[in-house]
C-alpha positions as CSV (number, residue, x, y, z in Angstrom):
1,X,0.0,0.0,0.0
2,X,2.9,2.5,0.8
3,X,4.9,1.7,-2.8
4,X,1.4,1.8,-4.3
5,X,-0.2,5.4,-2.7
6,X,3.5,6.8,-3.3
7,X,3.2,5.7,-6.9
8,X,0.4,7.4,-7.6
9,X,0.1,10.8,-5.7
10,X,3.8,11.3,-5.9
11,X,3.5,14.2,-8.6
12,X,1.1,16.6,-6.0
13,X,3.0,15.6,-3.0
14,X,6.4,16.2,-4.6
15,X,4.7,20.0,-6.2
16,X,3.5,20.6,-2.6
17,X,6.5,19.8,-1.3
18,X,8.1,22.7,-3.6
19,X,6.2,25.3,-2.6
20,X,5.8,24.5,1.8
21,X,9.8,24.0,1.4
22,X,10.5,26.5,-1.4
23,X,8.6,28.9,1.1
24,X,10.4,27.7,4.4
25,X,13.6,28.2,3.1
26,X,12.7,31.6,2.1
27,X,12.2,32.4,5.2
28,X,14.7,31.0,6.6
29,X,17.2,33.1,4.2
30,X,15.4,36.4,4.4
31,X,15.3,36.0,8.3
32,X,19.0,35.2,8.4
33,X,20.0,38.0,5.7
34,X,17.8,40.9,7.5
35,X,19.1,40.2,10.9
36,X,22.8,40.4,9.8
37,X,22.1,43.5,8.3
38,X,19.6,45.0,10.6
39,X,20.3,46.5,14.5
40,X,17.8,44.8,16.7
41,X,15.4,47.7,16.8
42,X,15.4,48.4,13.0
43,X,14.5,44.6,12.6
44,X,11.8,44.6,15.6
45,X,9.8,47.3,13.3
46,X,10.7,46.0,9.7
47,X,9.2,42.7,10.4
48,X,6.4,44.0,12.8
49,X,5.2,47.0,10.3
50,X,6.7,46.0,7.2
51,X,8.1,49.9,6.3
52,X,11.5,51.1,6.5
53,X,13.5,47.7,6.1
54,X,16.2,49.2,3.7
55,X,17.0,46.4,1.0
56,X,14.7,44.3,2.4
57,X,11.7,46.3,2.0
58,X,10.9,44.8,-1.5
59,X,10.8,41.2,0.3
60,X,8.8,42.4,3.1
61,X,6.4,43.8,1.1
62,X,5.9,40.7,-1.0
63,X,5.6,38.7,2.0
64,X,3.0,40.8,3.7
65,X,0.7,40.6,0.4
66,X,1.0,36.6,0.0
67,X,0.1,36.4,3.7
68,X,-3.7,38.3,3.0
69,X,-3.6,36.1,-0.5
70,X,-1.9,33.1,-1.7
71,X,-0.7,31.8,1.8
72,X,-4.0,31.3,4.2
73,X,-5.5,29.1,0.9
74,X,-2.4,26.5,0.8
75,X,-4.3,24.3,3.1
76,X,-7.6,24.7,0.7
77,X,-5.3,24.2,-2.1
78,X,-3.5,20.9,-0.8
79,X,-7.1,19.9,-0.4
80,X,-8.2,20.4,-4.2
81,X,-5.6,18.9,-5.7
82,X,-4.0,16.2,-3.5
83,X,-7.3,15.4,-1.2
84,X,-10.0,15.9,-3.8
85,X,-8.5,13.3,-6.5
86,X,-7.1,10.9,-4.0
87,X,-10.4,9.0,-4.2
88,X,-12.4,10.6,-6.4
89,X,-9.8,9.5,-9.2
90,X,-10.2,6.0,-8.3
91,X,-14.0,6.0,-8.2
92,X,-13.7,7.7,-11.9
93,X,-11.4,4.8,-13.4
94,X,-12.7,2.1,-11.3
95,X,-9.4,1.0,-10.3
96,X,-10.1,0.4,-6.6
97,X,-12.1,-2.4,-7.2
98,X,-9.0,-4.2,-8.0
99,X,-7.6,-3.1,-4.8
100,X,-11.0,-4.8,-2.9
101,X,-10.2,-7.7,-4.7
102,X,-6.6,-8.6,-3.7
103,X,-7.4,-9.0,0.1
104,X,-7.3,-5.6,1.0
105,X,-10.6,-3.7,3.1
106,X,-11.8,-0.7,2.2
107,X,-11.1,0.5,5.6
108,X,-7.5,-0.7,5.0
109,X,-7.6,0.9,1.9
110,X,-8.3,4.2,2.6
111,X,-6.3,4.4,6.0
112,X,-3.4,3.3,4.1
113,X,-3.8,6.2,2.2
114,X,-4.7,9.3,4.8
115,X,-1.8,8.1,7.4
116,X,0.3,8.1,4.4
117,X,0.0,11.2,2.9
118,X,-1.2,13.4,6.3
119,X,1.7,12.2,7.9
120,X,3.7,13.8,4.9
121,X,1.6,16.6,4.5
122,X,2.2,17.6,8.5
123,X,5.4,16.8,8.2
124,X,5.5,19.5,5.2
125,X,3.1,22.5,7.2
126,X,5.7,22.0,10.1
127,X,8.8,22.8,8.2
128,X,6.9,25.9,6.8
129,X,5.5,27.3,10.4
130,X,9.4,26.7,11.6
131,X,10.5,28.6,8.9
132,X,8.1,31.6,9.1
133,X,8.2,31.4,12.8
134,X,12.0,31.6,12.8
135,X,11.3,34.6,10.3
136,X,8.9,36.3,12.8
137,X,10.8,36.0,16.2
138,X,13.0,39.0,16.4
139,X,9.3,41.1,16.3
140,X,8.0,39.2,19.1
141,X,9.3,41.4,22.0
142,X,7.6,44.5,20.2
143,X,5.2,42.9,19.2
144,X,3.4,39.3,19.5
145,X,3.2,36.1,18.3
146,X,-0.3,36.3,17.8
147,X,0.7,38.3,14.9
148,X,2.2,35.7,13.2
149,X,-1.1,33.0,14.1
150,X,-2.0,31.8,10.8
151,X,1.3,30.5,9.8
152,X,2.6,29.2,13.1
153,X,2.7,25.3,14.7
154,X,0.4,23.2,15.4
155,X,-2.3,25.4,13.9
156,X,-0.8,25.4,10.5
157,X,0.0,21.8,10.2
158,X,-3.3,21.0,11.4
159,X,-5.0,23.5,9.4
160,X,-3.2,21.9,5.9
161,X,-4.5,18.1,7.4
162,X,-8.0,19.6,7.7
163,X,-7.8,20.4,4.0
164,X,-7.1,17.3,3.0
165,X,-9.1,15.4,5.0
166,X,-12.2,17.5,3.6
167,X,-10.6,17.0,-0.1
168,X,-10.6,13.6,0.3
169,X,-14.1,13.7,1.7
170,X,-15.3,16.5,-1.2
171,X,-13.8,14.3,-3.5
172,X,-15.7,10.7,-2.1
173,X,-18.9,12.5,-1.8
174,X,-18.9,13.9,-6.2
175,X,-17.1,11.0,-7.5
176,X,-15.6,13.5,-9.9
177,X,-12.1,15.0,-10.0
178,X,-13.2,18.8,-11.0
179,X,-15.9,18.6,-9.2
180,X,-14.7,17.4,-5.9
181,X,-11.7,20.0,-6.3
182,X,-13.9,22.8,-6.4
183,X,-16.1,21.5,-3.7
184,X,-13.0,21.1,-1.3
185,X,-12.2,24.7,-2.0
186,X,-15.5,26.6,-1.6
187,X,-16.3,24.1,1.3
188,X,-12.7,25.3,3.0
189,X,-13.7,28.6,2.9
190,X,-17.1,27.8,4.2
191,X,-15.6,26.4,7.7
192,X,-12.4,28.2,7.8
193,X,-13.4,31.7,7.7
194,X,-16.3,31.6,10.3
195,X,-13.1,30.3,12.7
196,X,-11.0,32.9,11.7
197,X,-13.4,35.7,12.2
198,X,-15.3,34.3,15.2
199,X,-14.3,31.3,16.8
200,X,-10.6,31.7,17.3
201,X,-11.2,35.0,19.3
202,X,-13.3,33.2,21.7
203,X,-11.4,30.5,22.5
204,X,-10.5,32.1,26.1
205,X,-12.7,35.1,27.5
206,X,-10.8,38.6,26.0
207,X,-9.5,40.9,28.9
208,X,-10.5,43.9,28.8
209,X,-7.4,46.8,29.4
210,X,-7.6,50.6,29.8
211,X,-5.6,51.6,25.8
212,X,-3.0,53.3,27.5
213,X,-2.1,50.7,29.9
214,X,-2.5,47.5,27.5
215,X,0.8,49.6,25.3
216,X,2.3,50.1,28.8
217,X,2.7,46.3,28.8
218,X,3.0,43.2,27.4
219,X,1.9,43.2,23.6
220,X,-1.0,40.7,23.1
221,X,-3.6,40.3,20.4
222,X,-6.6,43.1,20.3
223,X,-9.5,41.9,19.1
224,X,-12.1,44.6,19.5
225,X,-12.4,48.6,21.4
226,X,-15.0,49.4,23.4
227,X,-15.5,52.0,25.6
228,X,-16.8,52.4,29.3
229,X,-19.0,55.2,30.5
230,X,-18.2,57.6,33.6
231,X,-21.1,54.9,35.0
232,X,-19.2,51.8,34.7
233,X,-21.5,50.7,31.1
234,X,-19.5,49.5,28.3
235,X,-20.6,50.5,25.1
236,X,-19.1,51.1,21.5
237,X,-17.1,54.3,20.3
238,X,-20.6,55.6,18.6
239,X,-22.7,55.2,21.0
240,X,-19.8,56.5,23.5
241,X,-19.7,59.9,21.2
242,X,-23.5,60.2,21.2
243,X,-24.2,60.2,25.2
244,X,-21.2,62.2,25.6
245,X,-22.7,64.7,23.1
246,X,-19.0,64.7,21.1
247,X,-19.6,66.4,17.4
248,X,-18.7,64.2,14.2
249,X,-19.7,63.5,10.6
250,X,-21.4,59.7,10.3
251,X,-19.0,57.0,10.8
252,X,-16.0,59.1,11.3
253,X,-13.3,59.2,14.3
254,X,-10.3,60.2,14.9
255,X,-7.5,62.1,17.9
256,X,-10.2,64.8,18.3
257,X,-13.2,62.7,18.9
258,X,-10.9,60.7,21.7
259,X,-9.3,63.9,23.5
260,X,-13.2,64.8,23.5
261,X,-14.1,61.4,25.0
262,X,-11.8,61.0,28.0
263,X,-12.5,64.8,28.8
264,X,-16.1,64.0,28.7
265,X,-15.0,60.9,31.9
266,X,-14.7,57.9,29.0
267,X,-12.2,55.5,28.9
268,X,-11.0,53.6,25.8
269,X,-10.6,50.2,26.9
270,X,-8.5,47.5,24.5
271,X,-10.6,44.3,24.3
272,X,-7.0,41.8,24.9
273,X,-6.5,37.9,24.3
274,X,-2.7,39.2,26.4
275,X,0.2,37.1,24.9
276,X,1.0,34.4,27.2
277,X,-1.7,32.5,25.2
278,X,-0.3,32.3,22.2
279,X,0.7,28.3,22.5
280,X,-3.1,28.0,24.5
281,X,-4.9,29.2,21.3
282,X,-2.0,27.3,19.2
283,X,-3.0,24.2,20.5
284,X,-7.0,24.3,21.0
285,X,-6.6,26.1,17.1
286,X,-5.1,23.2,16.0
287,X,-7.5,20.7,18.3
288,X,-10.4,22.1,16.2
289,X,-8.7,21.1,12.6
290,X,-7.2,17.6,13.8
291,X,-11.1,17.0,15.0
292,X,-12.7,18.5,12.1
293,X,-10.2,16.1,9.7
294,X,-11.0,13.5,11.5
295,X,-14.6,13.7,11.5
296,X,-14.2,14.4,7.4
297,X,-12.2,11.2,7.0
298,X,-14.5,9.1,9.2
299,X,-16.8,10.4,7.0
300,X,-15.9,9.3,4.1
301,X,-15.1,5.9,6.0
302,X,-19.0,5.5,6.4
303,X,-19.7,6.5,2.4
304,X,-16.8,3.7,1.8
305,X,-18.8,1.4,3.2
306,X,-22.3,2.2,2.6
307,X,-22.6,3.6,-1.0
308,X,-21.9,0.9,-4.1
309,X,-19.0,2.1,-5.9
C-alpha cells in the first residue's frame, strides 16, 4: 500500500513539497539576511510593520501581500488537488475495485492512504510554520506572536491536514475530480473563515485593558475597542460619542473625537486575548482542525462502506 499510494500521488506531494519548502527556506534566508544586516530595533519594526527595512523592504512587502492572498489558501489548495482526487480518481477509473479484490478492506484501503499522505503533508506545514516562525521571532518582543497565528505550529500543520481530509471527503462524496476540487475549495472557505473571524477570538474570555495601559505592557492580540461610561457601562465608540454629546460627521473618528471622550469621563478600553496565550490558542486552534479532519475522514469511512462504488 505505501509503494502503491506513493506511486500514484507522488506528482502533487512532490509540487506541494516545492512550494511549503520553497517557502520555508525563504524564510529562513530572508530572516538570516535581515538580521545580519539589521540592528535589533530596525529589525523589531521592519518585520512587525513592514516599512523602513532598507533592502529588504521589496521582500517584506511581498511577504505581507502573499500572507492576505496566496498563503492562508495552501491548506484549501493541498485539499483540491492532493485530497480531492485521492479518491475521487479512483472511483472515476474504477481502479479500486481491484484493490478490494486482492485482500485488501476498504477500511484498510483508505487508511493506508490518509496516514500516508497526512503524515507527509504535516510533516511539510511543520517545516513551513518553523520557517516563518523563525522569520517572525526578532518582532515578538515588540510585538506578539499572535501576529504571526496563521502560519505558526500546530495550527498550521493542522489546518493543511484539515484540508485534506475535507478534499478527500469532497472528492468521495462527487465522485468526480473537478468537481470534488472545487467543492474542497468553496467548502474550506465555508468552515475556515467563520473560525477565523469568530471562533478563534473566543477560545478564552478577552480581557478587557484601559488603551494606555495595554501599550504600557506586554503586547497581546486586540481583538475589538470598546469603551466604558463615567457609569461603569460598556458601550461602543458611537454610541460612546452620542451620550457624551461629542460632534462628528457619520462614521468618522479620529485624535479629536478621543481627546473629546476622555474629557467627557470615558475611557478607551483595548478588548486583549494578552500574549501568554499564544501556545493555548496554538494548540485548542489546531485541536479544532485535527477534530474536524478526522470527523471528514470518518466520513468518508461511512460513504466507503455504505454507497456501491
Amino acid at each position: 500500500m505505501i509503494w502503491l499510494t506513493w506511486r500514484q500521488h507522488r506528482l502533487a506531494v512532490a509540487a506541494i513539497a516545492a512550494v511549503l519548502v520553497g517557502f520555508a527556506g525563504w524564510f529562513l534566508l530572508l530572516g538570516s539576511g535581515m538580521r545580519g544586516s539589521l540592528a535589533p530595533g530596525e529589525l523589531s519594526g521592519c518585520l512587525g510593520i513592514g516599512v523602513d527595512c532598507g533592502e529588504w523592504a521589496t521582500s517584506v512587502g511581498l511577504l505581507s501581500e502573499l500572507q492576505q492572498t496566496l498563503l492562508p489558501l495552501i491548506p484549501a489548495l493541498i485539499g483540491a488537488f492532493l485530497g480531492a482526487p485521492m479518491l475521487s480518481r479512483e472511483i472515476e477509473h474504477r481502479t479500486l475495485r481491484y484493490a478490494w479484490t486482492q485482500g485488501v478492506s476498504r477500511e484498510h484501503w483508505l487508511f493506508g492512504k490518509v496516514l500516508l499522505l497526512g503524515g507527509v503533508i504535516v510533516l511539510l506545514g511543520s517545516a513551513f510554520s518553523a520557517g516563518y516562525m523563525y522569520f517572525f521571532q526578532p518582532a515578538v518582543p515588540e510585538w506578539s506572536w499572535f501576529d504571526s497565528f496563521g502560519m505558526a505550529w500546530p495550527s498550521f500543520p493542522a489546518l493543511c491536514l484539515f484540508g485534506f481530509a475535507l478534499g478527500v471527503l469532497a472528492g468521495t462524496l462527487t465522485r468526480h475530480v473537478l468537481v470534488g476540487m472545487a467543492l474542497a475549495l468553496f467548502g474550506f472557505l465555508a468552515v475556515f473563515l467563520p473560525v477565523v473571524a469568530w471562533l478563534r477570538p473566543r477560545y478564552m474570555s478577552p480581557e478587557r485593558i484601559p488603551v494606555d495601559e495595554y501599550y504600557r505592557g506586554e503586547p497581546g492580540w486586540i481583538t475589538d475597542f470598546t469603551y466604558r461610561t463615567p457609569t461603569g457601562a460598556e458601550v461602543d465608540v458611537w454610541e460612546a460619542m452620542r451620550m457624551s454629546g461629542v460632534p462628528h460627521e457619520s462614521r468618522s473618528f479620529g485624535s479629536a473625537q478621543i481627546d473629546q471622550l476622555q474629557q467627557a469621563g470615558f475611557t478607551e478600553l483595548a478588548i486583549v486575548q494578552p500574549g501568554d496565550r499564544f501556545w493555548t490558542f496554538q494548540l485548542v486552534d489546531a485541536t479544532v482542525f485535527a477534530v474536524l479532519a478526522a470527523v471528514c475522514i470518518g466520513a468518508t469511512c461511512w460513504l466507503l462502506r455504505r454507497k456501491a462504488l
